[in-house]
TORRO-25974 format. One record per atom (N, C-alpha, C): residue number from 1; x, y, z; atom name; residue in three letters. Coordinates in steps of 0.05 Angstrom, whole numbers, plus 32768, in hexadecimal, padded with zeros to 4 digits. Layout:
! residues N
k: NUM, px: X, py: Y, pz: Z, a: CA, r: ALA
...
! end
This chain:
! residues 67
k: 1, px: 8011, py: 7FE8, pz: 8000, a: N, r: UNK
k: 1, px: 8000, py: 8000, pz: 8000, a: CA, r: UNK
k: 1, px: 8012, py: 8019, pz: 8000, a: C, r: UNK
k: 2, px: 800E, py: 802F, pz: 7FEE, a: N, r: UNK
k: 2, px: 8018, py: 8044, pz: 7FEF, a: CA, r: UNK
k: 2, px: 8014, py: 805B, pz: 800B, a: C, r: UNK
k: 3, px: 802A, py: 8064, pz: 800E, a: N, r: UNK
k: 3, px: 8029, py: 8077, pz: 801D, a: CA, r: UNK
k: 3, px: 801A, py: 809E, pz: 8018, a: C, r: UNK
k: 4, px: 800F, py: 80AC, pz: 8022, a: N, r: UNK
k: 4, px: 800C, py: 80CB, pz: 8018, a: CA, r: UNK
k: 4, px: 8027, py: 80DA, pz: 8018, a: C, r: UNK
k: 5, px: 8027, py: 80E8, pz: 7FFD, a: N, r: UNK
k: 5, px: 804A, py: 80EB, pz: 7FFE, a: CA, r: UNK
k: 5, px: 8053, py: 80D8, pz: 7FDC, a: C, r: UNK
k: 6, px: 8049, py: 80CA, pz: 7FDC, a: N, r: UNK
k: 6, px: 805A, py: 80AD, pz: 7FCF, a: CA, r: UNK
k: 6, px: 8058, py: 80B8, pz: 7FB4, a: C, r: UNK
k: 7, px: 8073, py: 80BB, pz: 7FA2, a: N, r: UNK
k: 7, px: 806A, py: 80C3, pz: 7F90, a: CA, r: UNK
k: 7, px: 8067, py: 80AB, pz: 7F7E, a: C, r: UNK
k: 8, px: 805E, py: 80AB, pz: 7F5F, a: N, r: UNK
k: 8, px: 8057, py: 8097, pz: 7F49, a: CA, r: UNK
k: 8, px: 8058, py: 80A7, pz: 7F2C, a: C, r: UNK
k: 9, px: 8064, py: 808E, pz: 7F17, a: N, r: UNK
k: 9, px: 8068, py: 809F, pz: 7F04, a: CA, r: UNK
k: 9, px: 8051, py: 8095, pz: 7EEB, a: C, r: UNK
k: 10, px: 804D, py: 80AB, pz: 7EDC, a: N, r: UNK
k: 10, px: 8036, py: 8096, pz: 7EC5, a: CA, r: UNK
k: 10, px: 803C, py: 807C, pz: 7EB8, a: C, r: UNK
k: 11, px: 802D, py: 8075, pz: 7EB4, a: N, r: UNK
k: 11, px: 802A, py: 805B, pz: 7EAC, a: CA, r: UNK
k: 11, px: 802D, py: 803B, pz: 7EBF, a: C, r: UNK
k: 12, px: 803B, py: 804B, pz: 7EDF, a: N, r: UNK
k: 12, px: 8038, py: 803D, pz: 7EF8, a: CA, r: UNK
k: 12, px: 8019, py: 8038, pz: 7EF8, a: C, r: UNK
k: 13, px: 8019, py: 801B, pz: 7F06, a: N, r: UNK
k: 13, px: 7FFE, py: 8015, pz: 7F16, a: CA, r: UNK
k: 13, px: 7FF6, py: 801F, pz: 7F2A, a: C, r: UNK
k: 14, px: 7FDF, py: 802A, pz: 7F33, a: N, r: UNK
k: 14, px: 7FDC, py: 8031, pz: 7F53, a: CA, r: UNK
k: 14, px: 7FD6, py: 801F, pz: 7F5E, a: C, r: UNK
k: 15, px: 7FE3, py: 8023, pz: 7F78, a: N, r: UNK
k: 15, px: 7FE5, py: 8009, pz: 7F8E, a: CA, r: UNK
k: 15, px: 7FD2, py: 8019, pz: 7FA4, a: C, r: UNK
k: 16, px: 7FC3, py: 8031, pz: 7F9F, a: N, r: UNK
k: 16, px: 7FB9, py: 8036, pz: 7FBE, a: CA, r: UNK
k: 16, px: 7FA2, py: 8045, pz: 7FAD, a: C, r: UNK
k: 17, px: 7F87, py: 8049, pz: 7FB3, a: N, r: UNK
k: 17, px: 7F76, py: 805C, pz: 7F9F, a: CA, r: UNK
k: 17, px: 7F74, py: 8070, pz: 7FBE, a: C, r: UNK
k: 18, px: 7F74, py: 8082, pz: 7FA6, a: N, r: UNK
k: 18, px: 7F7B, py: 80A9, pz: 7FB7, a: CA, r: UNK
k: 18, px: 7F7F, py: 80BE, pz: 7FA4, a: C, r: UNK
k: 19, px: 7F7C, py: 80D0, pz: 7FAF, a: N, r: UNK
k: 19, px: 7F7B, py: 80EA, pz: 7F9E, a: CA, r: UNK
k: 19, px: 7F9B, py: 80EB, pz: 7FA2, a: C, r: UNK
k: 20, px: 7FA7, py: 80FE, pz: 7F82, a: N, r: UNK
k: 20, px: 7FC2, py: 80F8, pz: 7F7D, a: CA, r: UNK
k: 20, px: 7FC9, py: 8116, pz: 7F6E, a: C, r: UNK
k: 21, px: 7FDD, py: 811A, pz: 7F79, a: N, r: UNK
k: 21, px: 7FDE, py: 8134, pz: 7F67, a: CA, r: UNK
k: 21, px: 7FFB, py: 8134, pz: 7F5B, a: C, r: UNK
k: 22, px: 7FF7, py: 814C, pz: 7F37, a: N, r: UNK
k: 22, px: 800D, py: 8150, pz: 7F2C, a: CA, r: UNK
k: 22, px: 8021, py: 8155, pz: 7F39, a: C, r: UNK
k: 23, px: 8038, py: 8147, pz: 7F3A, a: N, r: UNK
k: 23, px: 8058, py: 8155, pz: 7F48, a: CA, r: UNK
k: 23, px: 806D, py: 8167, pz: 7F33, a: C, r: UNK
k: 24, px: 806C, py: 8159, pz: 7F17, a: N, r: UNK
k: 24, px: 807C, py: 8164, pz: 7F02, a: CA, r: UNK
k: 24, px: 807B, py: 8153, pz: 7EED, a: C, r: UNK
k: 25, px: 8082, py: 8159, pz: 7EDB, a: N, r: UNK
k: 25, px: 808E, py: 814A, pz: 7EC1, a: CA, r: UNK
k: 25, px: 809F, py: 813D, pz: 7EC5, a: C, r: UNK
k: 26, px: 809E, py: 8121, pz: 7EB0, a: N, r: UNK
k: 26, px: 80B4, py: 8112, pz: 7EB9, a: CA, r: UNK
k: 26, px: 80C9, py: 811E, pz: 7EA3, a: C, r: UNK
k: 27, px: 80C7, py: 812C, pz: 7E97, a: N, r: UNK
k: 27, px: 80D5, py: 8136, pz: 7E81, a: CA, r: UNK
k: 27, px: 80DA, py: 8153, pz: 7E7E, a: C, r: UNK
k: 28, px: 80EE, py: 8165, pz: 7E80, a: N, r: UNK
k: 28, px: 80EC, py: 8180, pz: 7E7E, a: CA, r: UNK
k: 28, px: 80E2, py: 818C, pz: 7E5E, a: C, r: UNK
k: 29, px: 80D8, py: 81A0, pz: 7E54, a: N, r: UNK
k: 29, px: 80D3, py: 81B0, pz: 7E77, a: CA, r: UNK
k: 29, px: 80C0, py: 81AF, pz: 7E7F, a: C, r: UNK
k: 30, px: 80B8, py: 81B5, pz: 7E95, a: N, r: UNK
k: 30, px: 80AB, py: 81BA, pz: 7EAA, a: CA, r: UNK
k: 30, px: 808E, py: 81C2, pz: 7EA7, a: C, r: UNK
k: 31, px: 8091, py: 81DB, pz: 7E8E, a: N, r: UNK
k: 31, px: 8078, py: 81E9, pz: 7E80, a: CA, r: UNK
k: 31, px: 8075, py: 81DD, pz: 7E6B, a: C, r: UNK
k: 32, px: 8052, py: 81E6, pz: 7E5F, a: N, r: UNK
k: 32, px: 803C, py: 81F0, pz: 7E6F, a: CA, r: UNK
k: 32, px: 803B, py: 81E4, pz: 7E80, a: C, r: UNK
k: 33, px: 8021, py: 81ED, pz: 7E95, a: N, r: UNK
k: 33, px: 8021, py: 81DE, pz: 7EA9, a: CA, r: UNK
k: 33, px: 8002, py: 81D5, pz: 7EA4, a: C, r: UNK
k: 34, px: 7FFC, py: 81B1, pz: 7EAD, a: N, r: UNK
k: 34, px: 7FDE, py: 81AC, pz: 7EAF, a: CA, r: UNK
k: 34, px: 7FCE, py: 81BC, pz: 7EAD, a: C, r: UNK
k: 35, px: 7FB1, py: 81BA, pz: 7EA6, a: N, r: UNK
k: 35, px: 7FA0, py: 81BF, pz: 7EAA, a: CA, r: UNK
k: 35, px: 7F92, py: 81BE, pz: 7ECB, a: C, r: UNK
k: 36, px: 7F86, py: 81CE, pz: 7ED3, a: N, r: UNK
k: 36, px: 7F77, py: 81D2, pz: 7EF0, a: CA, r: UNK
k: 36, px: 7F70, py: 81B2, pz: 7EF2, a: C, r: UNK
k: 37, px: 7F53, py: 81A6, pz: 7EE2, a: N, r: UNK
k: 37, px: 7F54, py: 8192, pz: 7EE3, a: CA, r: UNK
k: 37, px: 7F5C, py: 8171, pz: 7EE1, a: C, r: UNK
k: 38, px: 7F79, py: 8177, pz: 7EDB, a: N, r: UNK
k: 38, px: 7F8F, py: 8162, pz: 7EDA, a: CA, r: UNK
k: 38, px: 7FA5, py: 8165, pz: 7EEB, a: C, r: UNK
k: 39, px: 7FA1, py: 8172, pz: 7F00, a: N, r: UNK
k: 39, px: 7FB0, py: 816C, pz: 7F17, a: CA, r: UNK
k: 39, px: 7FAE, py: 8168, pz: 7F27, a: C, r: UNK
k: 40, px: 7F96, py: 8160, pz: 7F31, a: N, r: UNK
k: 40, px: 7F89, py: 814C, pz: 7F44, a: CA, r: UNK
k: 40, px: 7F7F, py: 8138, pz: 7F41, a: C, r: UNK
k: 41, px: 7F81, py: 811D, pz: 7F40, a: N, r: UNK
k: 41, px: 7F74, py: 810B, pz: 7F31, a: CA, r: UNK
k: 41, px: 7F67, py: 80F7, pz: 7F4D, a: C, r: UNK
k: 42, px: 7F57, py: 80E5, pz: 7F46, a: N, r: UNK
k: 42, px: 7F55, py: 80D0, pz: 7F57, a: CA, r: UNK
k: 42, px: 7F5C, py: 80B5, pz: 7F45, a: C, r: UNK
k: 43, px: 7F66, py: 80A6, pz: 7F58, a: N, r: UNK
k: 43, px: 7F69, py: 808A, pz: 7F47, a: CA, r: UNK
k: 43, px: 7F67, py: 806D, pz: 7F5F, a: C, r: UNK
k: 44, px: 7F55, py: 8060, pz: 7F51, a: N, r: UNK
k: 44, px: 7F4E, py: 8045, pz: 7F60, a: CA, r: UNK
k: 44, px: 7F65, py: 8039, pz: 7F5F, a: C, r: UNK
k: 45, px: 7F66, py: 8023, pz: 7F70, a: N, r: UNK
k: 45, px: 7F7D, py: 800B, pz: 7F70, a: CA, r: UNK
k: 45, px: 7F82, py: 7FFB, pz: 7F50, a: C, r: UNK
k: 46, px: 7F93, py: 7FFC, pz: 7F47, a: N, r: UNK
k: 46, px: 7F95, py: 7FF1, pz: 7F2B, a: CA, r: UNK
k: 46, px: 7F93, py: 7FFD, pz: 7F1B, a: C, r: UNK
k: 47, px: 7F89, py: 8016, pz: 7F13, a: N, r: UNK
k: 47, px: 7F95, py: 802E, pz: 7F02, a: CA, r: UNK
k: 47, px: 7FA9, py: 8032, pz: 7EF7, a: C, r: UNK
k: 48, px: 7FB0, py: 8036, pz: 7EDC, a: N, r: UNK
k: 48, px: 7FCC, py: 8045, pz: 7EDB, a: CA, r: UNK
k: 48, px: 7FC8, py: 8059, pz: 7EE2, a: C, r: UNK
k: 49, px: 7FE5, py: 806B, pz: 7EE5, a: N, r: UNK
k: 49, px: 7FEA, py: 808A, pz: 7EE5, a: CA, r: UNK
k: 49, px: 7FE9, py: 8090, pz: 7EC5, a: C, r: UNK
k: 50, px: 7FDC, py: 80AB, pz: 7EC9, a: N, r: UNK
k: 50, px: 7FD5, py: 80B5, pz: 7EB3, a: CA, r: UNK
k: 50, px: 7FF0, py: 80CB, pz: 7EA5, a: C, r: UNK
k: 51, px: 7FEB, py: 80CF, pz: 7E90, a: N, r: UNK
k: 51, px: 7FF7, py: 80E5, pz: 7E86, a: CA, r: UNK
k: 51, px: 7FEF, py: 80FF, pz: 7E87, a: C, r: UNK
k: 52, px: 7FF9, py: 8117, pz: 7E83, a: N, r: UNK
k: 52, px: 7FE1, py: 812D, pz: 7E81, a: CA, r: UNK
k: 52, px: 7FE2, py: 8133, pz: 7E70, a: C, r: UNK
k: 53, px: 7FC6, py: 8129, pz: 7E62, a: N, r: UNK
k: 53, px: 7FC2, py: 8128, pz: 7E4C, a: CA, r: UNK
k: 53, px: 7FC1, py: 8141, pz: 7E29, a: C, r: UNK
k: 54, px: 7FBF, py: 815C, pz: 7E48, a: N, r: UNK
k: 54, px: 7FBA, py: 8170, pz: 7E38, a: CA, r: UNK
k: 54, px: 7FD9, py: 8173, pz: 7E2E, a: C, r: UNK
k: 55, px: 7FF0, py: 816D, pz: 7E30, a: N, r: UNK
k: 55, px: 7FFE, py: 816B, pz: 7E2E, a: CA, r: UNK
k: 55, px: 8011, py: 814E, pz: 7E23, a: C, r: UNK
k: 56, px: 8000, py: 8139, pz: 7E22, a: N, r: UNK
k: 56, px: 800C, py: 8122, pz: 7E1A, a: CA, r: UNK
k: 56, px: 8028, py: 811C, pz: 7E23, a: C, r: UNK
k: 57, px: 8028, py: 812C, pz: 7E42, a: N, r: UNK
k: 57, px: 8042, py: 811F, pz: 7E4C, a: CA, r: UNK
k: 57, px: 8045, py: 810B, pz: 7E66, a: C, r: UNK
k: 58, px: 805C, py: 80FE, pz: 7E6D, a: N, r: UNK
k: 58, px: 8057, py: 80F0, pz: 7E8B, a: CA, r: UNK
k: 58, px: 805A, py: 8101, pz: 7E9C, a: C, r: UNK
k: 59, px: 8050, py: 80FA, pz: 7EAE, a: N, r: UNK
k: 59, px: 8057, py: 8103, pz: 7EC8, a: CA, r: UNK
k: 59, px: 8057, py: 80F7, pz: 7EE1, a: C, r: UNK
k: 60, px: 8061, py: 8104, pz: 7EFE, a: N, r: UNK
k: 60, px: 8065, py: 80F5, pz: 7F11, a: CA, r: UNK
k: 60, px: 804F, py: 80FD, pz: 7F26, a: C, r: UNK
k: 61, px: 803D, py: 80F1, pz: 7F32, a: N, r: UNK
k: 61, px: 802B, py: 80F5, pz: 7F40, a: CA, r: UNK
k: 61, px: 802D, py: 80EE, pz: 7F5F, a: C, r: UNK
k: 62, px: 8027, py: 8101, pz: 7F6F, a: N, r: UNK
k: 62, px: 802D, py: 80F7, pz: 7F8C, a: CA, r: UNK
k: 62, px: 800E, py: 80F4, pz: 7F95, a: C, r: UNK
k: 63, px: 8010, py: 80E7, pz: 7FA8, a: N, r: UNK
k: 63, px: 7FEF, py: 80D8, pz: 7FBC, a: CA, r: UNK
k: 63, px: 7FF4, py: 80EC, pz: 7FD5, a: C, r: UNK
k: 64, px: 7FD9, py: 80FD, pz: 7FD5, a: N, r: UNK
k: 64, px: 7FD1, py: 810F, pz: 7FE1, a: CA, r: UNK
k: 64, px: 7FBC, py: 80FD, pz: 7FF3, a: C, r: UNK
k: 65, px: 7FAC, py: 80F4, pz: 7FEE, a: N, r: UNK
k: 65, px: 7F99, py: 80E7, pz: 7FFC, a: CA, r: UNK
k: 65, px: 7F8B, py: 80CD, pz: 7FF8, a: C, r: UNK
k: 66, px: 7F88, py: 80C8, pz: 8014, a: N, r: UNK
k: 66, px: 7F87, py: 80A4, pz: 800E, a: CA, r: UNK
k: 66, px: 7F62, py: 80A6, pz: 8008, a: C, r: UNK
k: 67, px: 7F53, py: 8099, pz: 7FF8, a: N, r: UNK
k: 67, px: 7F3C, py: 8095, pz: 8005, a: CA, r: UNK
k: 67, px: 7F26, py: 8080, pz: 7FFF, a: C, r: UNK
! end
């Protein structure tokens, strides 16, 4: 089970379902940045990590909340 804190990168499985938020690109640079609605996500157990999409890049997502 993941910890809050824990970060994950796209295309990882989630091992804990919780609200997860953008940390960065896995790729520079850095900008643009997400959209409002793509940096908060929720994801059930077994999910991949997503990309953001408005951007078609990876990224690394940290677990904000377990629930």
């Amino acid at each position: 089970m993941a910890t809050v804190g824990q970060e994950f990168k796209t295309g990882a499985k989630c091992e804990t379902k919780g609200s997860y938020t953008f940390v960065r690109y896995v790729d520079e640079p850095q900008t643009p940045a997400p959209t409002s609605n793509e940096r908060d996500i929720p994801l059930d157990k077994g999910d991949t990590f997503p990309p953001i999409k408005s951007q078609n890049r990876a990224a690394w997502w940290r677990l904000t909340r377990l629930t």
